[in-house]
N, C-alpha and C positions, 0 to 999 in steps of 0.2 A: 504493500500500500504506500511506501513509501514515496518512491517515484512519481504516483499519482497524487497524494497530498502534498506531494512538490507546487504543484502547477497551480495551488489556491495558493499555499503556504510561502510559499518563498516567489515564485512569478506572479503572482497577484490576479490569475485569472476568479473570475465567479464563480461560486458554486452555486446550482441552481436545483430548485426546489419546486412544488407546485404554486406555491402563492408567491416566489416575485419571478417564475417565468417567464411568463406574457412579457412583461411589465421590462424585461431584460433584453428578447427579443424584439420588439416593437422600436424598442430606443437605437439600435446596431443599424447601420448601413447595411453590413455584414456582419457575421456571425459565422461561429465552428462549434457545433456543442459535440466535446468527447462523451458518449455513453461506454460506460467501462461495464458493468455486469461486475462478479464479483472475479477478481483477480486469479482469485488461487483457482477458479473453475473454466477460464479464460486468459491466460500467460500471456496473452499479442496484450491486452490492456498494456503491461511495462512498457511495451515496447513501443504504440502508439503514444503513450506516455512521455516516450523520450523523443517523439518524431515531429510531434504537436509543436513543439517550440521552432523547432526547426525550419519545420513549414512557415510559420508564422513570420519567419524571416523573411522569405521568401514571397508570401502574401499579406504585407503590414496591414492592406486594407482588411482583417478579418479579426475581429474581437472574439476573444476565447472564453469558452465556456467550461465544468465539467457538472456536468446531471450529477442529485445525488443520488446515492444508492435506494434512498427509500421513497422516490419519486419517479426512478428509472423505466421501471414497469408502466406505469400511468403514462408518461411524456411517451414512451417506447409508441403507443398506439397509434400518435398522433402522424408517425412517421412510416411506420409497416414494415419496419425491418426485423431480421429474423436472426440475424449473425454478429454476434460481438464479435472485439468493440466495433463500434458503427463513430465512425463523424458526420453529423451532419450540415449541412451547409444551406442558410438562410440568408435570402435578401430582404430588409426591412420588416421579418417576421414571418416572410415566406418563404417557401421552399424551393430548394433550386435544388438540390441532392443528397446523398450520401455515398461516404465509400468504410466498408466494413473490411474485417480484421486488416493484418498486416500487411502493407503491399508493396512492390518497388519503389523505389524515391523517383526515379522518371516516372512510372506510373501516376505516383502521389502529385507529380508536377503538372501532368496532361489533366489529369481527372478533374485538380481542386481548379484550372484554367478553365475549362471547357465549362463547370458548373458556374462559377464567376461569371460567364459571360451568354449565360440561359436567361430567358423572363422565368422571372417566378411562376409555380403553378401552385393547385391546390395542394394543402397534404394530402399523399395517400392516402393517410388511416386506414385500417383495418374495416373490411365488410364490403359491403354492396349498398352503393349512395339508394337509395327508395326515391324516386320519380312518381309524381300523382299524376293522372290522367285525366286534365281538366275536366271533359266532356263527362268522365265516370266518377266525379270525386262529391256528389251531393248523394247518393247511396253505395251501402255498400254489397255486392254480391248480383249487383241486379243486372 
């Protein structure tokens, strides 16, 4: 855990919670939020851990995040990924992408690029959006 409580503790990144998310998000031009899952079940967390900074040299225009652990799951939805660790990557609160566990450092340069220079789209989230059917939506079954 060390490594990871590096990046609030001594780099001064946010740690993020459900009630000042939003509120964290909304404020960023851009944004990177590390979701770590729990380390010892997940080993790439260290190692995105050490990558994050890195990157961030590389893309100063992104303000860094890490999810806490006991908001993880909840925020996780909003997104739809399935693989820790996951970064995900927000324009003004919106979503432009993520890139899950470990991966090349040119990989890491192509992907955090290409998503930088996407329009935002909805979140994923988890499910199947429900569409009404104007013409059918004053009864139901008929």
């Amino acid at each position: 855990m060390m490594l990871i409580n590096r990046l609030t503790e001594q780099l001064g990144y946010s740690l993020l919670n459900n009630e000042n998310f939003d509120e964290f998000i909304n404020s960023q031009e851009y944004s990177v939020l590390f979701f770590t899952e729990d380390p010892k079940r997940f080993p790439e967390s260290f190692d995105v851990a050490v990558i994050l900074p890195e990157l961030l040299s590389q893309f100063p225009q992104l303000t860094p995040a890490v999810i806490s652990r006991d908001s993880e799951k909840s925020l996780q939805g909003r997104y739809n990924f399935t693989v820790w660790p996951t970064l995900v990557l927000l324009k003004q609160g919106k979503y432009l992408g993520s890139i899950s566990k470990v991966q090349d450092w040119d990989i890491y340069l192509k992907d955090v690029q290409s998503l930088l220079q996407r329009e935002p789209s909805r979140n994923p989230g988890i499910g199947i959006p429900v569409v009404v059917n104007p013409s059918q939506a004053s009864g139901c079954g008929q």
